[in-house]
N, C-alpha and C positions, 0 to 999 in steps of 0.2 A: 427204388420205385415205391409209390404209394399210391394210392386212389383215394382222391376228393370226389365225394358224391356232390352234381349240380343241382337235379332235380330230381324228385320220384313221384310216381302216379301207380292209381292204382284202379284196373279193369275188372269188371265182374268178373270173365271168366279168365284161363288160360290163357296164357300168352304162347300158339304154339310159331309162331315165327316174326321177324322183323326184314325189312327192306328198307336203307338209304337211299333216297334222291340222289344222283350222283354229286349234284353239289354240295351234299348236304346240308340243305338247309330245310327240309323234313324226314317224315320217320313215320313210317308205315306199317302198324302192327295186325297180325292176324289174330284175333279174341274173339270168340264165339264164332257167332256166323256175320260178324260184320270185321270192318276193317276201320282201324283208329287210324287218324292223321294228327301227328306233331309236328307244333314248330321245337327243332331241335335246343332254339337260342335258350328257352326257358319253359319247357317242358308242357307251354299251352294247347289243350285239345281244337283243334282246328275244325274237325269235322268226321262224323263220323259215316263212311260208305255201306248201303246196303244192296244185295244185290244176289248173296248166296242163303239158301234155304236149310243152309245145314251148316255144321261147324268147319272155318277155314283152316287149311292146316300148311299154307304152304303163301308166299307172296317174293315176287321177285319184281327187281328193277332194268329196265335197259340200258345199257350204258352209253345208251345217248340225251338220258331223261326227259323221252318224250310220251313214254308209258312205262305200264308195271301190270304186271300181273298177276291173281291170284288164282290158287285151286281151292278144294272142299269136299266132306265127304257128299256133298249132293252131285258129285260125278262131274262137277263143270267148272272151266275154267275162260274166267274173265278176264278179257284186256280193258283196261281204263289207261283215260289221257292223265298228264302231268295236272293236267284242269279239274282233274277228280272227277272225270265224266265216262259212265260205259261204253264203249263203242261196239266192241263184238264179244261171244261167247259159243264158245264151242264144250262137247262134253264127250268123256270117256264112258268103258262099260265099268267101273269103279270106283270108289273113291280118289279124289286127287291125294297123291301123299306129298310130293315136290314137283316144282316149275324152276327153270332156269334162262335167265336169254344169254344168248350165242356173245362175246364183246365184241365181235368183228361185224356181223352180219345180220346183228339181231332177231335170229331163228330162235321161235322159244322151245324151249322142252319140258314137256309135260309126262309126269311119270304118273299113274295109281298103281293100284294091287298086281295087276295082269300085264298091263304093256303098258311103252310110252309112245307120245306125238311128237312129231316135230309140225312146227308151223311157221309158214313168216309171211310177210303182209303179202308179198307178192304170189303166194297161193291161195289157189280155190278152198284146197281143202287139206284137211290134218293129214302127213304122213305118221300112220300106226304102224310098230313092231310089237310082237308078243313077247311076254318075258318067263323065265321060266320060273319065278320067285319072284315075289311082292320085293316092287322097289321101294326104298326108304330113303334116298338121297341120290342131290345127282349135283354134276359139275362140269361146265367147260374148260377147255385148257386154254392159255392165254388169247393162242392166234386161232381159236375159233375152230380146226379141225376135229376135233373132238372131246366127246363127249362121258364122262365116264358114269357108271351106275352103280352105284350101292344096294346090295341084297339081304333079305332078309334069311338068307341062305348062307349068308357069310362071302359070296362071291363077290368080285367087283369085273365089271365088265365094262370095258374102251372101245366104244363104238365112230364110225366116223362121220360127218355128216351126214348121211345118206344113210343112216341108223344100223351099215353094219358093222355087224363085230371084228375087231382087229384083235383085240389081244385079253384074256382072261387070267384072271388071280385069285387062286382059290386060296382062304384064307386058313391055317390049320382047323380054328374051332371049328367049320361049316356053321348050320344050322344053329349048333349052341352059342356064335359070337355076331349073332347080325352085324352088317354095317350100317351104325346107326346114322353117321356124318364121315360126309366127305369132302375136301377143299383142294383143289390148286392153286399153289404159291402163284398169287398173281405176279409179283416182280418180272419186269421183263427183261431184266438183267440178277444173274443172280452169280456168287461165288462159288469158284470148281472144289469149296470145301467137299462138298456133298459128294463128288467123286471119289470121297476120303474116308467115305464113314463105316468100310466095310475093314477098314484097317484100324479100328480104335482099340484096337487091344495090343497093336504093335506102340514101343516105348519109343521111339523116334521115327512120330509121322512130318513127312513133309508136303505140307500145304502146292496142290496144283501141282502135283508129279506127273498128271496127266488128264486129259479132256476126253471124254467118249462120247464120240460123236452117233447120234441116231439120224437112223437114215429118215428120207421126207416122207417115204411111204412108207408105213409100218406091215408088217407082215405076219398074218395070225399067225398066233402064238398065246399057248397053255402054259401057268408060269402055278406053280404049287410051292407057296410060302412055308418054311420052316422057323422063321424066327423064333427068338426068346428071349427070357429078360433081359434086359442089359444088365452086367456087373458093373459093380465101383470101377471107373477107368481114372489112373493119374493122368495129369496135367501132360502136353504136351510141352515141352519144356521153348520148346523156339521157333521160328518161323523166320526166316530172313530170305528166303529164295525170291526171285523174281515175281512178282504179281502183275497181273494185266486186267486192270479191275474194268478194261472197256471188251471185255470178253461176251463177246451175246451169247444168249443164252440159246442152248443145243436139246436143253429136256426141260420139259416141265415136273414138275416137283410135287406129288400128292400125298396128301394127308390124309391119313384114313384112321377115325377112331369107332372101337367094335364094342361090343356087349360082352366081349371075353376080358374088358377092363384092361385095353391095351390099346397105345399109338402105334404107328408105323407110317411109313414112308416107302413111295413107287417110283421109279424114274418112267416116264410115259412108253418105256419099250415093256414095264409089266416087273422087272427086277427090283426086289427088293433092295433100299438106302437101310448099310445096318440092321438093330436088331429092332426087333418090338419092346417098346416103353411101357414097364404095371404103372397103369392110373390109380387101381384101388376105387374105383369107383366106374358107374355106368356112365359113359361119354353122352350126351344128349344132343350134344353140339359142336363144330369145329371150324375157326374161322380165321382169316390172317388178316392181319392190318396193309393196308396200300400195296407199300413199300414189298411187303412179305416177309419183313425183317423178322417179326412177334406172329406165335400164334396164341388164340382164345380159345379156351375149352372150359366148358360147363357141362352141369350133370348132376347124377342123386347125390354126390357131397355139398349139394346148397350153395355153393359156392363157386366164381368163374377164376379162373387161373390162368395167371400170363406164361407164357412157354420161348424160349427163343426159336426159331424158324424149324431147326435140328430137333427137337423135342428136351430141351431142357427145362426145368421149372426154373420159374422166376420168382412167385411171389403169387398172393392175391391180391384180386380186385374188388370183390366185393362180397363179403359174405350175405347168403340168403335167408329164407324161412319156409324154403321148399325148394323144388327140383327145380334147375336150371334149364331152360329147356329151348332156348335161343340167344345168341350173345354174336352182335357184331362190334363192329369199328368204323366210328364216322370214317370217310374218306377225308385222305391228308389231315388228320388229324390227330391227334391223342385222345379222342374220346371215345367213349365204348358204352354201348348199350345192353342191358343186361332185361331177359323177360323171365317172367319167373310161372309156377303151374299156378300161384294162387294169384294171378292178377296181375303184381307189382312190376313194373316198368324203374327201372331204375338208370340214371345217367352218369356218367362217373365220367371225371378226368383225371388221365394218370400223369403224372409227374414224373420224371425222371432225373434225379439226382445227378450228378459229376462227381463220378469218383476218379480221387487222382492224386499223383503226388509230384512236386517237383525238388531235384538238388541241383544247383547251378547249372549247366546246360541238359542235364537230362531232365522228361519230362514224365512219366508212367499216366496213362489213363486206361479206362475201363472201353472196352469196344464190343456192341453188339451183346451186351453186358456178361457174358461167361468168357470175354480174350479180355491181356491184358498188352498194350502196346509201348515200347518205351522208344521214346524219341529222341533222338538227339537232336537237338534245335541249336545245333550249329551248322553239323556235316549233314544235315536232316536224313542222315540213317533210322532206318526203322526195324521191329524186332517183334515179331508176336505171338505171346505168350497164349497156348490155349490149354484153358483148364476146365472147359467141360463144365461148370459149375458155378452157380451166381457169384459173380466176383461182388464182396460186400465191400471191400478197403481195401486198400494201398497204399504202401510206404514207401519212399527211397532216399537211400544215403549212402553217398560214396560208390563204391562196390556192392551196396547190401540192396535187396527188391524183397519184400514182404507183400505177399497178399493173402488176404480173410478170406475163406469161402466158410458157407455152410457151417461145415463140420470138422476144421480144420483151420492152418493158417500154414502158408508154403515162402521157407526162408531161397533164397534165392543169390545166389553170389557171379562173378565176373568168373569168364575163362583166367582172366590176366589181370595186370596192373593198369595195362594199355588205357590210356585214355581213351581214346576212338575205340576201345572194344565194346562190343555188342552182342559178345555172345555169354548168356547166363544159363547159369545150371540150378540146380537143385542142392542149396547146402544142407537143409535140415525141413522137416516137417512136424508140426504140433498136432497131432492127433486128439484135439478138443472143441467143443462148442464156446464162443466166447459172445460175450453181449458189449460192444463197447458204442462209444460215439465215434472215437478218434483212434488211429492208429499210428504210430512212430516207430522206425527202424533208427539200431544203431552198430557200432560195430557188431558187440556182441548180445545185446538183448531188443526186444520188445516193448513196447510199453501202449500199454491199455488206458483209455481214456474213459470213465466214464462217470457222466455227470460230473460228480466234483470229489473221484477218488482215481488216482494214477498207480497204477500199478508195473514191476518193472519184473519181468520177465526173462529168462536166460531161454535160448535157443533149445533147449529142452522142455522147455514148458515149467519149470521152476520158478515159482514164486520167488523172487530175490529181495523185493522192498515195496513197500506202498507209503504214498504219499493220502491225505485226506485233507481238503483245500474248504476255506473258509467259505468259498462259493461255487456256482456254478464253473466250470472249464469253457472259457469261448474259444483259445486260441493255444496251440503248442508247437513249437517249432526246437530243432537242433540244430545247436548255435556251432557245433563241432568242439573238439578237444582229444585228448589221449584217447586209444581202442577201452572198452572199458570204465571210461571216465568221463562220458561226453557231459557237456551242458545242452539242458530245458529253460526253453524260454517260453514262463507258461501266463496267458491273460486272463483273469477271471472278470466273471460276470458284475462285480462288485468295483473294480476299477483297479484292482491291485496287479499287480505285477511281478513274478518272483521269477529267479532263476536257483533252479534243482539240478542237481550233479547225480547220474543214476547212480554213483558209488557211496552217496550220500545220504543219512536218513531226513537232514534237518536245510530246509525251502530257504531260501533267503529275498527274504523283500526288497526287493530293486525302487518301489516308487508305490504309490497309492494315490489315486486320482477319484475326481468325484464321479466320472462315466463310466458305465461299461464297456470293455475290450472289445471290438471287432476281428482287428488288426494289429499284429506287432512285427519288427524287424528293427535290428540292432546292427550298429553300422560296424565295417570291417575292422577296425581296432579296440570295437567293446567298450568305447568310450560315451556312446550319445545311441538313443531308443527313439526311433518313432513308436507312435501308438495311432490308430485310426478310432475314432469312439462311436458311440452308438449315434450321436451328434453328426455323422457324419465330416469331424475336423482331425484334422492330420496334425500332432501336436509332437512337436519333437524336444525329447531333455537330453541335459547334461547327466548321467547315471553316478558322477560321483557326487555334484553339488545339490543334485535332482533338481535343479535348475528351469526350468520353460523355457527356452534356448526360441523358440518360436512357432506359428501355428498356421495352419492353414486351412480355409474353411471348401468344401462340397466334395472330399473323398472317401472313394468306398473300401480302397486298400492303397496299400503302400510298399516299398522297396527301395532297402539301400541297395547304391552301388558297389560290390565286391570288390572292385578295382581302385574307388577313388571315395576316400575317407568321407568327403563333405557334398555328396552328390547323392539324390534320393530322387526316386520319382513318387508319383502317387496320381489314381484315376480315380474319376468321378466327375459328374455329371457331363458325359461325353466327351470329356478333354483329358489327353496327358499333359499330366505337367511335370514341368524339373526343376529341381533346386538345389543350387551351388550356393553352400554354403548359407549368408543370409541376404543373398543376391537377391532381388525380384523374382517370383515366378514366370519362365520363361512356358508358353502353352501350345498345344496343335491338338487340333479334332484324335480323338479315338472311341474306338466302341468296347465295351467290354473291362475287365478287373487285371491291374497288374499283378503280374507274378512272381518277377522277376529282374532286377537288373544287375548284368553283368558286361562292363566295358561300353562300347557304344549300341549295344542289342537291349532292349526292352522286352519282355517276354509277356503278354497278354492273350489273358483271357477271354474268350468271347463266344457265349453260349457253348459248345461242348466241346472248341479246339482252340489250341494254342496256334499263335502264332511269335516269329520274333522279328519285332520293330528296327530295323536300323536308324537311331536318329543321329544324325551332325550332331557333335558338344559345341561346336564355332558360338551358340553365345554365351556358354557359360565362360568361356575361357577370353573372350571378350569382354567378362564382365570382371575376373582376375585380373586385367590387361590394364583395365583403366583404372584400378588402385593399385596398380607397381606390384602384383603376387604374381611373380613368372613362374616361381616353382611350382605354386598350384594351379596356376596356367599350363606349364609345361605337361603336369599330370595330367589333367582334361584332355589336353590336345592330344596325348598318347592312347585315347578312348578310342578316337577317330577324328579326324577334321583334314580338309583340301589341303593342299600342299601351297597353297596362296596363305591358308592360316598358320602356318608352319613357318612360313616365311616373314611373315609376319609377327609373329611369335619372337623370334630370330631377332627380327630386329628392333623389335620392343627391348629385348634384354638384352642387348648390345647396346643400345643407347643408357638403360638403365643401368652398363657396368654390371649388369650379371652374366660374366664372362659365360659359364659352366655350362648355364641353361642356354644361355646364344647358342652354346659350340654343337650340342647337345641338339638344337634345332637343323641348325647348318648340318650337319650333318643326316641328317632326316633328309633336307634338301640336296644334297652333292654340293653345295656350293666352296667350293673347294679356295678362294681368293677370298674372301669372308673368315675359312679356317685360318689362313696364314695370318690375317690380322691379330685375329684373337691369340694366337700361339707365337706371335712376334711380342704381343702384349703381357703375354703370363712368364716369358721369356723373362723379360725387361723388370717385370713383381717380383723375379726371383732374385736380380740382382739389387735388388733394392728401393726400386722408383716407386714412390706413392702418388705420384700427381695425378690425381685423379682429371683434374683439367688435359691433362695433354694427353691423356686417354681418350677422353673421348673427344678432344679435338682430331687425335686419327680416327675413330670412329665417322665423323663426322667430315671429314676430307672424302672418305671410303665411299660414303654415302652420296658424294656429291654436294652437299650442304658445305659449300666452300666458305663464305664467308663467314658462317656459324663457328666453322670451325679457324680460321683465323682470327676471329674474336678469343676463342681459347685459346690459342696460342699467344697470340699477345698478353693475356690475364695469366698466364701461366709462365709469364717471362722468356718466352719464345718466339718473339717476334721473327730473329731468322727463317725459320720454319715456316709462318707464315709466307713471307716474303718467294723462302726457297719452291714454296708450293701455287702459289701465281706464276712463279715465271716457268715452273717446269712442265704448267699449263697454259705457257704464252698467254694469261691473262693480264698484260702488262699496265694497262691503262687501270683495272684492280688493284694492280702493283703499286702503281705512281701513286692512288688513291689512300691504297695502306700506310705507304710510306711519311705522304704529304712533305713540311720542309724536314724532314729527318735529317741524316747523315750524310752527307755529300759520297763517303766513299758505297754505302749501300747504294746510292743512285745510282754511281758508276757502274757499280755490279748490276745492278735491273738492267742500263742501256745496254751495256755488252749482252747480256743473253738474251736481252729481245733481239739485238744485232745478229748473234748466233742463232737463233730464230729464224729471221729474213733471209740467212745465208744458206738455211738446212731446206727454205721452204723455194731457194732459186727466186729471191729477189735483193738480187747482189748490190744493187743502185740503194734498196733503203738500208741495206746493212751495211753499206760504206759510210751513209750518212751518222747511224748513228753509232759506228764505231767511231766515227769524227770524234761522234759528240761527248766520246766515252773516253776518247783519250788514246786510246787502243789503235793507233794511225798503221802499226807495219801490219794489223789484221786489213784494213782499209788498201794501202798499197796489195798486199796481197792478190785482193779484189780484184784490182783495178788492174795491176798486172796481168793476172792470168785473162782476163775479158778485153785486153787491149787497148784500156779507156786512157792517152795519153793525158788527154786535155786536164783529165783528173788528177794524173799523176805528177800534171805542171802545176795543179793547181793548192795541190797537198803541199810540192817540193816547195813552192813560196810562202807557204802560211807557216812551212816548219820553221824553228828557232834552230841556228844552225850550231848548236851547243845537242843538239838530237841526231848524234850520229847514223846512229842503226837505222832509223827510216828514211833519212837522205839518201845513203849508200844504198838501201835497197829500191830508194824511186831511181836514181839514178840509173843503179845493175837494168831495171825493168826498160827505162826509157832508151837506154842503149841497146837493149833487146829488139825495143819497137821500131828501133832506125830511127831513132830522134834524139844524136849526137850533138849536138847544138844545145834541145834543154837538158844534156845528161853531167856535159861541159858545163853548164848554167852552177848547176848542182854540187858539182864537184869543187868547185869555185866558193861558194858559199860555203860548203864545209872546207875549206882550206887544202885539198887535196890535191897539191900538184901532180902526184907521182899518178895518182890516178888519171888524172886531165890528160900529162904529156900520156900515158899508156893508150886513153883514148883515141887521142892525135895520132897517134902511129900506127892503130889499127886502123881508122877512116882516113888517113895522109891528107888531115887539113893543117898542111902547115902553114900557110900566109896567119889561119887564123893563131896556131898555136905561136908565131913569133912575136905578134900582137901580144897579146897574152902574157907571154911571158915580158917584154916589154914594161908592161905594165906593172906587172909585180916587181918589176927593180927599180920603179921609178918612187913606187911603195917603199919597198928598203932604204932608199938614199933619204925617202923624207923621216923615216923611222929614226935611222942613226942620227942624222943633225938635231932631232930633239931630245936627243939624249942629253947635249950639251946643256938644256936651259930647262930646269924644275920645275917651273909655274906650268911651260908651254907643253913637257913631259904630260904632267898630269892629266894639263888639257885634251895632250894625243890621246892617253892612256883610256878616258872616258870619253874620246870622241867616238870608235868602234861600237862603245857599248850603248852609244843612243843612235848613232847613225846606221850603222853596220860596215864603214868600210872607213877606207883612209881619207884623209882630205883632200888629195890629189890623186885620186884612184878615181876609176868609172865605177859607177851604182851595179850591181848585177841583175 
């Protein structure tokens, strides 16, 4: 934390109080007997109100800003509007010392020496209570029921609307510790730490063990404070129990600082939170920001000091040149107003840093600024470290958690090996004051960063080695290595670049560039640096040729991938962007500084939390895809990407013959008929086949791309193959196509299995036809046989050549089946088969026809033998059969 002063002014007299506009956009001081008005944007005196005849000591705001009020010691207390105009005035028997209004109901309270008032618009007139001790401060509790009072007796008194007393707190000093300031945590939500604070001296507390609930009506009650200083308390070492951070709030939380130079803290039943806090100096003032997270305290050490809610010291805010004697906090804001005894108005805004550290999915930050939180930004397990004390730095690596306080520095290690474990203990503590910028854990040492000397520390606090660097230190990171032996990846202000080995005295210069370091990170095989420069460009090298490998212009940081060699991201000016390799830059809106990238998760920064990005890799790996790189596609894709890109993927490298990574994909998808390809294929490589064509012509069949891949087949001397793969997807008219006038015996082969085709799909008429055509006639009889079609079977038995026994004989067998004895006879006759004929004739007893018949055939015979006698006429017989088909004095059949 730090404090930038915006404006200062400076008033005649004292400054003994201040009040914010609620919206803060003025600032209301009480100085003399008038009241100053500022604009808060730039510390211009707007207007000065007159109206008290004596010096103001006290000025409040309502928290509807539609008035404010002040008191005075001339015994009167003024309402004015938001318009900076008086409206009414009423007066006490003493000087005003403090005014308060109600947040709820806007009742004001006015306190002097002797009693206070309550007033609200809706009465006539002040209700007055007598007090027994000059008030000095006063405050309401959130929701308005009450009211509490600061004494200059040291009491504090909790009254309730209606100005009685509920519950009293006598403080040990009395009289010798007035209370000088008093506040209620405004939050109206707050954490059940404070339920906790009575057990800080037990070694393992656990956060929200329990809730104690106060009842709505409070019931007097005398409450006699014992507290005392706090002691040194250790760290609470862990916190992982349950949190219920939408827990409303059950007490209000008061702050009470005295003149016996101590804080404390009341829960609204009157019990003391803990013990009393030594300030070392006189309190003058106490006040808490918005939220209630911070409290402000000033007073005689000149200076106002930030405290966390609990009373821990933070830091200064501003140091003075005299007594502190009013200090708030704009609303919703980081700004703080500081008044001082001699005048001076001073405006500050504080800053608050990000302390944090991250190693691959853990994250360590700083919380509420004395916890320290580590996160896992995967399983988003959380773990919270409370160490009671401004946490200055934090380191993490591996196993190891280092954190800087004050006056000390606390090593920190894992229960276990466990990855997912989250629970950390306490390995080692450094019992010293250290002044660094930067801090680094490693296995087993420390290493102190400052300016431009590195120092390397053992777990004891032992000096081991220091390094002195040519320039300023911007940037140091642990690239990892052996327990003992890690490597420093460190960026100086000059452009240089070295990596230091802590077991090492002597730097090695990686690179020298002409910008200053921002940013660095070295990709997962140590091979190639990005660097981010003051230039805001993202400039990536090759580390052994030191090479400029390429550059990129508007980031603020940067981050290799852990998982994938050639994958980095890097933000800046509201965009992530990614880059594969020396791909294009692929972009999407984001807010905030990367941190991180590990696998498909991006880790960013954004104002004081991390979160982790899920983004798709689908275009880097589409950008591998379309220059033939599947393996460093396939690596991408294993980042994360849809099971379409996967598939995809799959069959990029399928086609490209990168069997491995196909299979490798396929298997990501289940596609289990894709595996048998590729494992019929590696089959097939082992016995020897290099043809890379009629790989991927099966490829390409697989795929459906038939003709693609009939093409390879043919160019690969496969034309079977093609052939075989048309007809075994009855694509026959393809077939005819591929064929064209080929080989008459593959033709044959195409009609028969289209025919087989027509026969399996029950169209036995086109598969008779074209087993005709095929030649294949007893598949055709077949047909025609079992479907009863004689006409066909008459029609087949005439076109056969009767040198075609088998298919005569079985049109025949069919047509004697069908009762159609006459063309079975026809058949028989033509193939020469009497024995067959007469066996017909004697089954059907047609014998007029079978005497006929046989007649006939002896009338054959007789002319047979006579030409035996004569050569010319022989010859003549011999070739009459074989043009005619029958004898010369025979009937035609």
């Amino acid at each position: 934390m730090r404090a930038v002063l915006t404006w200062r002014d400076k008033a005649e007299h004292c400054i003994n109080d201040i009040a914010f506009k609620p919206d803060g956009t003025q600032l209301i001081l009480a100085a003399g007997s008038r009241l100053l008005v500022y604009d808060t944007s730039d510390g211009t005196l707007l207007q000065p109100l007159k109206g008290h005849k004596d010096t103001v000591y006290c000025v409040a705001y309502a928290k509807d800003g539609k008035r404010f009020a002040s008191g005075s010691a001339d015994k009167s207390v003024i309402i004015w509007t938001s318009k900076l105009e008086g409206i009414l005035k009423y007066t006490h028997n003493d000087a005003i010392q403090c005014v308060s209004y109600n947040p709820i109901t806007h009742q004001l309270a006015s306190c002097s020496s002797s009693d206070f008032g309550l007033w609200s618009p809706e009465q006539k007139s002040v209700s007055k209570h007598k007090s027994s001790s000059k008030i000095i401060c006063c405050s309401w509790t959130n929701d308005g029921q009450y009211l509490a009072l600061g004494m200059f007796n040291g009491i504090i008194s909790i009254r309730n609307k209606n100005g009685e007393e509920k519950v009293k707190i006598e403080r040990p000093g009395g009289s010798l510790s007035p209370i000088w300031s008093i506040c209620w945590n405004p939050s109206s939500r707050w954490e059940s730490f404070w339920m906790n604070r009575e057990n800080e001296d037990a070694e393992d507390v656990i956060v929200n063990r329990y809730i104690q609930e106060i009842p709505s009506t409070l019931k007097s009650a005398v409450y006699s404070s014992q507290g005392s200083e706090a002691e040194e308390e250790e760290p609470e070492e862990e916190d992982d129990s349950p949190r219920d951070d939408n827990l409303e709030e059950r007490n209000d939380i008061l702050a009470v600082a005295d003149w016996g130079q101590k804080v404390s803290f009341y829960q609204l039943s009157g019990k003391q939170i803990g013990k009393d806090r030594a300030l070392n100096f006189d309190p003058c003032c106490i006040s808490y920001f918005t939220k209630g997270e911070y409290i402000l305290l000033g007073g005689s050490d000149k200076q106002v000091s930030l405290f966390t809610k609990d009373g821990v010291r933070l830091g200064t805010v501003g140091e003075q040149n005299s007594w502190v004697w009013t200090c708030q906090a704009k609303p919703d804001s980081n700004y703080v107003v500081v008044g001082c005894q001699d005048g001076t108005i001073s405006f500050y805004q504080l800053i608050f840093s990000t302390v944090h550290g991250l190693y691959k999915d853990r994250y360590a930050y700083r919380d509420s600024m004395t916890d320290v939180i580590v996160q896992h930004l995967i399983t988003e397990q959380k773990v919270r470290i409370k160490c009671k004390e401004l946490v200055k730095k934090i380191a993490i690596y591996r196993n190891r958690l280092a954190i800087q306080l004050p006056e000390k520095i606390l090593i920190y290690e894992l229960y276990s090996e466990d990855l997912s474990d989250m629970h950390y203990r306490v390995k080692e503590k450094i019992i010293k004051k250290f002044e660094c910028n930067l801090l680094v854990v490693c296995a087993n040492h420390i290493i102190l960063c400052q300016e431009k000397r590195l120092q390397c520390l053992s777990f004891s606090g032992v000096k081991e080695r220091e390094w002195q660097m040519e320039s300023l230190i911007r940037y140091i990171k642990v690239i990892g290595g052996p327990p003992g032996r890690e490597g420093l990846l460190v960026g100086l202000k000059n452009g240089q670049i070295l990596k230091i080995f802590v077991d090492n005295l002597f730097a090695i210069v990686l690179l020298k560039q002409a910008t200053a370091v921002r940013c660095l990170d070295m990709s997962a095989s140590r091979k190639k640096l990005a660097v981010v420069d003051e230039n805001d460009t993202c400039l990536v090298y090759d580390i052994d040729t030191k090479e400029l490998l390429f550059q990129e212009p508007n980031a603020n940081s940067v981050a290799w991938n852990t998982q994938c060699e050639d994958m980095l991201c890097f933000s800046g000016g509201g965009y992530l962007n990614i880059k594969a390799s020396t791909f294009p830059v692929h972009r999407q809106k984001l807010q905030g500084f990367v941190v991180g990238y590990n696998g498909s998760k991006i880790f960013c920064l954004h104002v004081f939390s991390i979160s982790a990005v899920e983004v798709p890799q689908s275009a880097p790996m589409y950008q591998y895809l379309d220059r033939k790189l599947f393996k460093e596609a396939y690596q991408i894709a294993c980042l994360g990407v849809t099971d379409t890109d996967w598939r995809e993927l799959a069959m990029e490298a399928l086609e490209g013959l990168d069997f491995e990574t196909a299979k490798k994909a396929f298997i990501r998808v289940q596609d289990l008929r894709y595996l048998e390809l590729i494992s019929s294929i590696e089959e097939r490589k082992k016995r020897g086949e290099t043809n890379n064509d009629l790989f991927l012509a099966d490829v390409f069949s697989y795929q459906g791309k038939f003709h693609e891949a009939a093409k390879l087949y043919k160019r690969s001397g496969h034309e079977n193959l093609a052939l075989e793969m048309y007809t075994d997807l009855c694509m026959f008219e393809y077939a005819k196509d591929f064929l064209g006038s080929g080989d008459p015996k593959e033709t044959k082969m195409l009609i028969t299995k289209q025919a087989d085709w027509a026969r399996n799909i029950k169209e036995p008429k086109a598969a008779v036809e074209m087993y005709i055509s095929a030649g294949e006639h007893v598949k055709a009889i077949e047909i025609c046989g079992d479907h009863g079609w004689v006409d066909m079977l008459i029609d087949i038995a005439r076109k056969l050549d009767k040198a075609e026994r088998e298919p005569l004989l079985l049109c025949a067998t069919y047509l004697k089946k069908l009762d159609s004895p006459g063309y079975a006879a026809e058949t028989y006759l033509k193939m020469g088969d009497l024995k067959s004929l007469v066996q017909l004739h004697v089954e059907t007893q047609r014998w007029d026809e079978r005497s006929t018949r046989l007649g006939d055939r002896e009338k054959r015979s007789r002319c047979w033998s006579s030409s035996q006698t004569m050569p010319w006429r022989r010859a003549g017989l011999m070739m009459l059969p074989i043009i005619t088909g029958c004898c010369p004095c025979s009937a035609s059949i």
